[in-house]
C-alpha positions in Angstrom: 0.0 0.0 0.0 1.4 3.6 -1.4 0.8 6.5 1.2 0.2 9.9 0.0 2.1 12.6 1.8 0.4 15.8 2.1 1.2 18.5 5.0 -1.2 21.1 5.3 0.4 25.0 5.5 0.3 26.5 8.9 -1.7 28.9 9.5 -0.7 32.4 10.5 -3.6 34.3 10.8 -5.2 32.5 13.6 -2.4 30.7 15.3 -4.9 28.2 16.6 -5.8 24.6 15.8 -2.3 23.7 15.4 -1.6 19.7 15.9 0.9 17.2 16.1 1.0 17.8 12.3 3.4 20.5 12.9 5.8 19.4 15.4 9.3 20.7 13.9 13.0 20.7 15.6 15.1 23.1 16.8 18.9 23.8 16.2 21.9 24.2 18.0 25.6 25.0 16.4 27.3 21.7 15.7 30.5 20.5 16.1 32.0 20.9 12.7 30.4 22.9 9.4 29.6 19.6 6.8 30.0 20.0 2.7 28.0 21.7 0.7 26.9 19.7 -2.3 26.0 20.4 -6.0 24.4 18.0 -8.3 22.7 18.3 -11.7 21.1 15.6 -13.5 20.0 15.6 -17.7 18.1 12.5 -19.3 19.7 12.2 -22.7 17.6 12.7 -26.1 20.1 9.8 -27.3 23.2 7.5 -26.2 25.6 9.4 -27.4 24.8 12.7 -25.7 26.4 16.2 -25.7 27.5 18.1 -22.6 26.0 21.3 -24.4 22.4 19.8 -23.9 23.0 19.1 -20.3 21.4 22.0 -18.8 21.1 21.2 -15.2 24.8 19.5 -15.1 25.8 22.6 -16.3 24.2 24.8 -14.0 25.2 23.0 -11.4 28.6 23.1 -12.0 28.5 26.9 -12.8 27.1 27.2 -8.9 30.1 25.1 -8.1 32.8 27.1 -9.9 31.1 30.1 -9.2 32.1 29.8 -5.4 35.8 29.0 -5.8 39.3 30.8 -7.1 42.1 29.7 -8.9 41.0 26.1 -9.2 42.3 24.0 -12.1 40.1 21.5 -14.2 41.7 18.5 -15.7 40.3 17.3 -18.9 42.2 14.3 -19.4 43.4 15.3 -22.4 46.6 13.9 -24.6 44.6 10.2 -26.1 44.5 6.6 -24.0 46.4 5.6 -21.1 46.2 2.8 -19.3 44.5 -0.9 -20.5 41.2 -2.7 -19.7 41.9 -5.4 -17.5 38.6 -7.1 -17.6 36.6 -8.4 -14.6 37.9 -11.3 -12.2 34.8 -11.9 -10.4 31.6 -9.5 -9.2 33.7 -8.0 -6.5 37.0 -9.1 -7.4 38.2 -6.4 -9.9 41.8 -4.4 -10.4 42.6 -0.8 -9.7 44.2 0.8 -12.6 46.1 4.0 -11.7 45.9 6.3 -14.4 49.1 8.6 -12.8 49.0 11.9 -10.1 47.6 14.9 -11.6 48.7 18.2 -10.0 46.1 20.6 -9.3 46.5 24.4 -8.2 45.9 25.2 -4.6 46.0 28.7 -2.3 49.7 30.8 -3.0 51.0 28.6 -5.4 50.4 25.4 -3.3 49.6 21.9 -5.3 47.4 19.7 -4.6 48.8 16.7 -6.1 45.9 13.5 -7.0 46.5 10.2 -7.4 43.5 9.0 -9.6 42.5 5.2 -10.1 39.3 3.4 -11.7 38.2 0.2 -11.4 39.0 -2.0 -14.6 39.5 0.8 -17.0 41.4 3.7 -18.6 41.9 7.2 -20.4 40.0 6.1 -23.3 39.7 7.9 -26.4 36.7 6.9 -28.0 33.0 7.4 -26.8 30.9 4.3 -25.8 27.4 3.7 -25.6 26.1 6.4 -23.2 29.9 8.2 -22.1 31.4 10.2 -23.5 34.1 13.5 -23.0 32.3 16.6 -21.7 35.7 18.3 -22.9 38.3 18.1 -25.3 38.4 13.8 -26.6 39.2 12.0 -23.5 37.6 11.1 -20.2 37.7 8.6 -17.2 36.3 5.0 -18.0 35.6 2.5 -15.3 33.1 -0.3 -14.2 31.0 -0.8 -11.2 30.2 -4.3 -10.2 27.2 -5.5 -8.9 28.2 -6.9 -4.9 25.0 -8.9 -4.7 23.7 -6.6 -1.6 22.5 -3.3 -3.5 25.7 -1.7 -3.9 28.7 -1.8 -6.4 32.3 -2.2 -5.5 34.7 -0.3 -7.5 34.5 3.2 -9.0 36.7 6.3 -9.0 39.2 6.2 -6.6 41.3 9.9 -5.8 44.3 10.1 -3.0 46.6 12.8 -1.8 50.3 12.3 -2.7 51.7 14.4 0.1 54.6 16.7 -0.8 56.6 20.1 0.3 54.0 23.0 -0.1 51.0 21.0 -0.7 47.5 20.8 0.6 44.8 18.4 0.8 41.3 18.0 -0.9 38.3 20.6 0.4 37.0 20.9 -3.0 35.8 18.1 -5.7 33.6 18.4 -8.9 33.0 15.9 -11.9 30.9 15.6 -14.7 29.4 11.3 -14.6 28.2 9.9 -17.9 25.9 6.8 -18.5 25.2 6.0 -15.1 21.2 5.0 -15.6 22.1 1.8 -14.0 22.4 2.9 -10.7 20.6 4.9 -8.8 22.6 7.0 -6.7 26.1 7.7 -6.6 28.0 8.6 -2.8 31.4 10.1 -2.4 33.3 8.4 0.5 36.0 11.1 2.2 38.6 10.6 4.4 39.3 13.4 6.7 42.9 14.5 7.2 44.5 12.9 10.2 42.2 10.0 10.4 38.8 9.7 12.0 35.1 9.0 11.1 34.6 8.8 7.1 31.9 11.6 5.7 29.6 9.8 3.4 28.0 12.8 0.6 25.0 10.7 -0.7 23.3 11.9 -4.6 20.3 10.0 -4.9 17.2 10.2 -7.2 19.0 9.5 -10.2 16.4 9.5 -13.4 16.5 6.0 -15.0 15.2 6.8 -18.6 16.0 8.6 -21.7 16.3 7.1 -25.0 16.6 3.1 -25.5 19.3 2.2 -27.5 19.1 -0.8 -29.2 22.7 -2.2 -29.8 23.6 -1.7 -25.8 19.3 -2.4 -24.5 19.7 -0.2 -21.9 17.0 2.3 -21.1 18.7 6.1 -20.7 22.3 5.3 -22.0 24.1 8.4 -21.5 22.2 9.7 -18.8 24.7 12.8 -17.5 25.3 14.4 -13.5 27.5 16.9 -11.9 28.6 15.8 -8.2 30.5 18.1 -6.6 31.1 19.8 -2.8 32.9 22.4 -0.8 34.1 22.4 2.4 35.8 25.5 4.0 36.7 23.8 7.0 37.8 20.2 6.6 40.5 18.5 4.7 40.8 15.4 3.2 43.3 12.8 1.9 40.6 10.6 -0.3 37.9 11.0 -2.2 36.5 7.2 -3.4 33.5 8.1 -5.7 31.0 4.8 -5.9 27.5 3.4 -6.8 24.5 2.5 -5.4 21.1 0.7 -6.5 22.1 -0.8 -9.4 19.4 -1.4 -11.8 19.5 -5.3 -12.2 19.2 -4.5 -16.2 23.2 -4.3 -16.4 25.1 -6.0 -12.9 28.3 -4.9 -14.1 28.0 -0.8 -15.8 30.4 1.4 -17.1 30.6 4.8 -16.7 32.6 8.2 -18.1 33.7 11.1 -15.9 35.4 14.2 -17.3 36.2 17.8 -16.1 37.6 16.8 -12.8 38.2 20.3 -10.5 39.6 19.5 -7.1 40.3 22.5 -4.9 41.3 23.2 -1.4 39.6 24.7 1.7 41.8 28.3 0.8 40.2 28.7 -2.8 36.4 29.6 -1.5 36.1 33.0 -3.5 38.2 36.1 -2.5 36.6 38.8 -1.8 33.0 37.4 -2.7 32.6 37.3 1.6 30.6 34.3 1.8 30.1 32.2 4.6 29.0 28.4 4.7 26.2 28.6 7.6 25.0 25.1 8.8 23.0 24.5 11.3 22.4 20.5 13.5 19.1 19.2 14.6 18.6 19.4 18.7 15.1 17.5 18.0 14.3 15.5 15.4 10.5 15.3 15.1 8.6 15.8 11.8 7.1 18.7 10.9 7.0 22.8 10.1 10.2 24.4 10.2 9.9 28.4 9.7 13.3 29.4 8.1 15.2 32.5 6.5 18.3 31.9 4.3 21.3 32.9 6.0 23.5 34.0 2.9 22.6 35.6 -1.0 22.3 33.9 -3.7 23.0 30.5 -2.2 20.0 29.2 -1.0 17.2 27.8 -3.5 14.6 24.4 -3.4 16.7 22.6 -5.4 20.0 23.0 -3.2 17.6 22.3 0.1 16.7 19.0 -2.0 20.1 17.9 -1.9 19.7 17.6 2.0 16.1 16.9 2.4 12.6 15.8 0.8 11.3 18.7 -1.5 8.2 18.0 -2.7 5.6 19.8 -5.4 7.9 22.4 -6.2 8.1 22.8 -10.2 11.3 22.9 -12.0 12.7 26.2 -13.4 15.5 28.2 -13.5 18.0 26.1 -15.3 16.6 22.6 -13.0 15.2 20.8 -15.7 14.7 17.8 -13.0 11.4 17.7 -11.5 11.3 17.7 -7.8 9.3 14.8 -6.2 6.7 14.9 -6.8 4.6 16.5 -9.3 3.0 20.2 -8.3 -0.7 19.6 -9.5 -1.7 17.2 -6.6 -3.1 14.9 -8.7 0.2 12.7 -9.4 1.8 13.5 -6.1 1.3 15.3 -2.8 0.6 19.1 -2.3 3.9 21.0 -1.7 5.4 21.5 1.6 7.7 24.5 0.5 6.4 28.1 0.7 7.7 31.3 1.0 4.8 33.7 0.3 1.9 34.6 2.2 -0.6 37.2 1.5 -2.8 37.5 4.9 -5.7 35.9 4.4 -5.4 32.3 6.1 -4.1 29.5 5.2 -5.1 29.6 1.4 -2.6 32.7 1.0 0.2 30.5 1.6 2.0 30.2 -1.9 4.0 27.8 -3.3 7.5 28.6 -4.0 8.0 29.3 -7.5 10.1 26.9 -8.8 13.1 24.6 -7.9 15.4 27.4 -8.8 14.0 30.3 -7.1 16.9 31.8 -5.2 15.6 32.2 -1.3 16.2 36.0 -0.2 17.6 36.5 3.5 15.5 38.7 5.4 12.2 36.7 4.1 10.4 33.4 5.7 10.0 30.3 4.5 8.1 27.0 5.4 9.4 23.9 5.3 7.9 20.1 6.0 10.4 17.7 7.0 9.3 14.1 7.5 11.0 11.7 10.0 11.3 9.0 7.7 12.8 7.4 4.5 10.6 8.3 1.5 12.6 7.2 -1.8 11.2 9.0 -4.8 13.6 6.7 -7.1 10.2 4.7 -7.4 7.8 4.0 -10.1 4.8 4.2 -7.5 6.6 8.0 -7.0 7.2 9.0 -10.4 11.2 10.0 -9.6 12.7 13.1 -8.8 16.1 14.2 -7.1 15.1 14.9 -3.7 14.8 11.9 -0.8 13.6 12.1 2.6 15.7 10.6 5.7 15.6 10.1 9.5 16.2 13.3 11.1 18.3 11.6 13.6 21.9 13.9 12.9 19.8 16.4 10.2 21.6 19.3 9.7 20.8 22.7 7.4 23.7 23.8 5.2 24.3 26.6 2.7 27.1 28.6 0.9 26.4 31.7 -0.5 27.7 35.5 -0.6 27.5 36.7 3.6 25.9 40.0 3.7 27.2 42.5 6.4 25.8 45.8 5.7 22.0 47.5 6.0 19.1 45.0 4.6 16.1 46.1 3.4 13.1 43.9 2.1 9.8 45.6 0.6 6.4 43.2 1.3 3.6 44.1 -0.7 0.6 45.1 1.9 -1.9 42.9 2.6 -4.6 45.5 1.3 -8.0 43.3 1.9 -9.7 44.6 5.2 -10.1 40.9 6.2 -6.7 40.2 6.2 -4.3 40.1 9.2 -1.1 42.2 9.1 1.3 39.1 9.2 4.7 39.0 7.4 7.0 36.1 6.5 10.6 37.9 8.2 13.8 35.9 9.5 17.5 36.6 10.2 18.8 37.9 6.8 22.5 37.4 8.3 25.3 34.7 8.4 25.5 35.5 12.1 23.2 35.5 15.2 20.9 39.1 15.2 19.8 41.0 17.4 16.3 41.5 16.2 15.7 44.9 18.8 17.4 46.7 15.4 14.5 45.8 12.9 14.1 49.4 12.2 10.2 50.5 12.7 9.9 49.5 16.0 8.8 51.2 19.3 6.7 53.8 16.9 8.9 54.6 14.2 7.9 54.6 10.9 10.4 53.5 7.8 8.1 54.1 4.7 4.6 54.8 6.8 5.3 51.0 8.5 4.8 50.1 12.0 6.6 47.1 13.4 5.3 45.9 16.7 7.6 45.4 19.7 7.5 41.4 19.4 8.4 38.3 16.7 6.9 35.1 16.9 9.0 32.5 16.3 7.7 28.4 16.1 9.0 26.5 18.8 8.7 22.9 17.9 10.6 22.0 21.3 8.5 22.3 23.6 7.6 19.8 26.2 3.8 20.8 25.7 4.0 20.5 21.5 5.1 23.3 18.3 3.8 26.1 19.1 4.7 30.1 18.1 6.4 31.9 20.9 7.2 36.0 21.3 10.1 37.1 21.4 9.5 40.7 22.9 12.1 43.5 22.2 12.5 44.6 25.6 14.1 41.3 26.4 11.2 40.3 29.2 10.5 37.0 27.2 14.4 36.5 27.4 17.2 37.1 25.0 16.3 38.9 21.8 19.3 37.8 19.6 18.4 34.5 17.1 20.5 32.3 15.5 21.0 31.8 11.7 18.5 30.3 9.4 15.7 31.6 12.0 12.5 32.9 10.4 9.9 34.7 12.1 6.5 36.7 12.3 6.0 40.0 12.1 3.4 42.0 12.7 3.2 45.3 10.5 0.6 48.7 10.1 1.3 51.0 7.2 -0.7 53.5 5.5 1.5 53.5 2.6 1.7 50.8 -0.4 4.5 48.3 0.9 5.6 47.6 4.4 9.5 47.7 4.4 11.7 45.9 7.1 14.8 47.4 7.7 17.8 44.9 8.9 20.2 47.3 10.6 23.6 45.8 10.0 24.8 47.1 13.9 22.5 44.0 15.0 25.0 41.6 13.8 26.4 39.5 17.0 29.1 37.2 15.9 30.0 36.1 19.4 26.2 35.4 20.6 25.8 31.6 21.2 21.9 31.5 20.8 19.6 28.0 20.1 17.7 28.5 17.0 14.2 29.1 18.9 13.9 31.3 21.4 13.1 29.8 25.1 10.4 30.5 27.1 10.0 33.5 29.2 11.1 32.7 33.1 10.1 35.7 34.3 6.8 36.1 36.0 3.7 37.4 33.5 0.8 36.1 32.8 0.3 33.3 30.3 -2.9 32.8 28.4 -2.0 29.1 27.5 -4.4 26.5 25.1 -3.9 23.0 25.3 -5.9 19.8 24.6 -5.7 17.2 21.8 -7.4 16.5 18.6 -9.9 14.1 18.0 -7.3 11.5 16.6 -5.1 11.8 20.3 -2.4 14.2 19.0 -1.3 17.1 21.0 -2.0 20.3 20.9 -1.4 24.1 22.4 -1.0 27.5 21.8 1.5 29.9 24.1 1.9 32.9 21.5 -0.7 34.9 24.0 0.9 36.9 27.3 0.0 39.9 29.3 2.2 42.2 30.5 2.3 45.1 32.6 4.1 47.5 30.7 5.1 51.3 32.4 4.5 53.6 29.2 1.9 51.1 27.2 -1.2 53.2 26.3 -4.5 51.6 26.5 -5.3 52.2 22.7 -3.6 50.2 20.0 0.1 50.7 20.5 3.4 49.0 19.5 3.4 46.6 22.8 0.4 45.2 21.5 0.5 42.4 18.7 -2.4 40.8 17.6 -3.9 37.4 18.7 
């Protein structure tokens, strides 16, 4: 039996009738930053395909590129080198090493790569399905079919150590015909030893065109893998297989256009910032987020990390995101980033797979607390999957912004409409949200923001719930962490409401958890709880009073609405 997954939107306007539904997790600052990965995936209109149609490969390895300096690509130019072995068995196979290839580092370092492939070679010539994405040569290998799901063998890349070298913190590749398997993982080995990170690119698209001579369904199917990490180095990179199709045990595959790069190369003077946060709670649910860094956060990169569903491709991502957007072949979305006031049926949809996420605005976000594999006929396909949030973690690169922010909303004109906004932390860095200007009375634009944010708090004891967070600091601190969004509550008389992010907010050194905690001092609490009529909990603790020395007893910017 198939199950449908379909989350509802919350619901701003009221902020009642909440349920178990939307039990989401909060974050605290984890140990170590983890890579950032890029993939792009293009079905081929034949087998022997041309880089130049692969529009999503492309683009992803644009975004790549486009975040690094002074990298060097090798194209494997020069003819064949190296011989075919042939198999000795389904996991008994030889590593051929094709020779060290020196790649530029940071000051005229090297970064000096040993690179191997199981039974294969430089070759020369295009097969059915791969091909060079540059110049005539590429990689050529086999993956072998272990008998458990998996393949053994693959691309195997190791750090010849030298005087003035560094290791890997960079690695991008373009794989041809690969439609018999359906994920590929890159294994790395952190300098100095300890705990392998596994970078997992699932959802690959078994089809394309059928090629008769080779009966293989998708032959030339092409990806980008690729990821940056700014923090950790690494002596190996082993590049393998998973899910293999059962049409072909034993595949072959192409790669080409290998960039490796080290942790120094992330773009001068670009000032970006990789901002990750880890899960402190791991239920499913709403998450209410704000992009931490420009032009580095869209649906498709979140995808990469976690289950983005009815979101239609666009913007370069020819892929469609599982599943389809029309709720008739798949669930109803659980990513939006508009609303326009008027209850839960203003929530939109986000554009499209490529719609870059601007700090400064909200988003929502359903995770689910389970494996969902969209690499499934019942599914349709796609290229994002859904794991246990045991470990979950939020990660993003992009270009940090340290100056003045300003976002425009467009008012929410309809009398019956509430005055909600979709706001969040528009910085790399913890804020201090007492410097949204428009506060306290002033007026940026003809726009009122009241002395409070709600924030969801899916943490607490009780159930999710939204949560002030006051600006005089008597519900506790007022500084939020990275990828926080929150409610705001705006008046204007003019034609937009306009949030203004003062930049003297910023708090690098603030250690705050990603929701804030509730109040401890005394007030009075005007709490709801109960459960539904299925047993789940509920409650709602956005409602306080408070005796305030200068509130008036009209509408004033203490007051927010209930």
């Amino acid at each position: 039996m198939r199950t449908r997954y379909e989350p509802r939107a919350p619901h701003a306007a009221s902020l009642l009738g909440l349920t178990a539904l939307f039990l989401a997790l909060a974050f605290s600052a984890p140990a170590e930053a983890q890579p950032v990965k890029y993939f792009g995936q293009d079905a081929p209109p034949d087998a022997m395909f041309n880089i130049n149609n692969a529009t999503s490969a492309v683009a992803a390895r644009n975004r790549f590129t486009a975040n690094l300096t002074g990298v060097q690509t090798v194209a494997f130019t020069g003819g064949a080198t190296g011989t075919t072995p042939g198999r000795n068995g389904p996991t008994t196979f030889n590593w051929v090493d094709l020779g060290v290839f020196n790649f530029t580092g940071q000051g005229g370092s090297t970064i000096p790569t040993r690179v191997e492939t199981s039974d294969g070679e430089i070759r020369a010539t295009e097969t059915f399905g791969a091909y060079a994405t540059s110049a005539s040569s590429f990689v050529y290998g086999v993956g072998y079919d272990d008998g458990v799901g998996q393949t053994a063998g693959g691309i195997r890349l190791t750090y010849v150590p030298s005087t003035n070298t560094r290791p890997f913190g960079a690695f991008g590749a373009y794989i041809t015909d690969i439609e018999g398997f359906g994920g590929v993982s890159l294994t790395l080995t952190p300098e100095g030893g300890g705990t392998p990170v596994v970078l997992r690119y699932t959802g690959i698209k078994n089809e394309g065109v059928i090629e008769t001579s080779a009966t293989q369904i998708g032959n030339g199917n092409t990806i980008f893998v690729g990821f940056i990490d700014t923090e950790t180095r690494y002596t190996r990179i082993q590049i393998g297989f998973d899910n293999p199709s059962g049409q072909q045990a034993n595949e072959s595959f192409g790669l080409d256009d290998l960039t490796i790069g080290e942790p120094l190369q992330l773009a001068a003077g670009k000032d970006q910032a990789t901002v990750t946060q880890a899960a402190a709670c791991d239920d499913a649910g709403w998450r209410l987020l704000s992009a931490p860094v420009d032009n580095g956060v869209t649906p498709n990169s979140l995808g990469l990390l976690n289950l983005i569903q009815g979101i239609p491709a666009g913007a370069g991502i020819t892929q469609q995101q599982y599943p389809l957007a029309d709720g008739t072949n798949g669930p109803t979305p659980n990513f939006y980033n508009e609303y326009g006031g008027g209850g839960a049926a203003d929530y939109a949809q986000t554009a499209s797979a490529g719609t870059v996420l601007e700090p400064g605005r909200g988003f929502w976000w359903y995770w689910f607390d389970q494996n969902i594999d969209p690499d499934d006929d019942a599914f349709g396909g796609g290229t994002s999957e859904s794991f246990v949030l045991d470990n979950f973690y939020l990660s993003a690169i992009g270009d940090e912004l340290t100056a003045n922010i300003n976002r425009n909303f467009a008012v929410n004109s309809d009398p019956g409409d509430d005055d909600f906004y979709l706001a969040g932390n528009p910085y790399s860095v913890p804020y201090d949200v007492t410097r949204i200007l428009g506060r306290t009375g002033g007026t940026t634009n003809s726009t009122t923001i009241q002395q409070c944010v709600l924030v969801w708090d899916p943490c607490d004891p009780g159930g999710a719930t939204y949560k002030p967070i006051e600006f005089d600091g008597s519900s506790g601190p007022t500084v939020i962490a990275p990828w926080q969004g929150f409610i705001i509550q705006a008046t204007t008389t003019g034609t937009q409401v306009r949030v203004r992010y003062r930049a003297d907010g910023r708090d690098p050194n603030a250690t705050p958890t990603f929701v804030g905690r509730r109040a401890e001092e005394p007030r009075l609490a005007l709490e709801l709880r109960g459960t539904t009529a299925s047993g789940a909990a509920v409650q709602d603790l956005a409602a306080v009073v408070r005796v305030v020395g200068d509130a008036d007893d009209a509408w004033d910017a203490y007051d927010f609405s209930k």
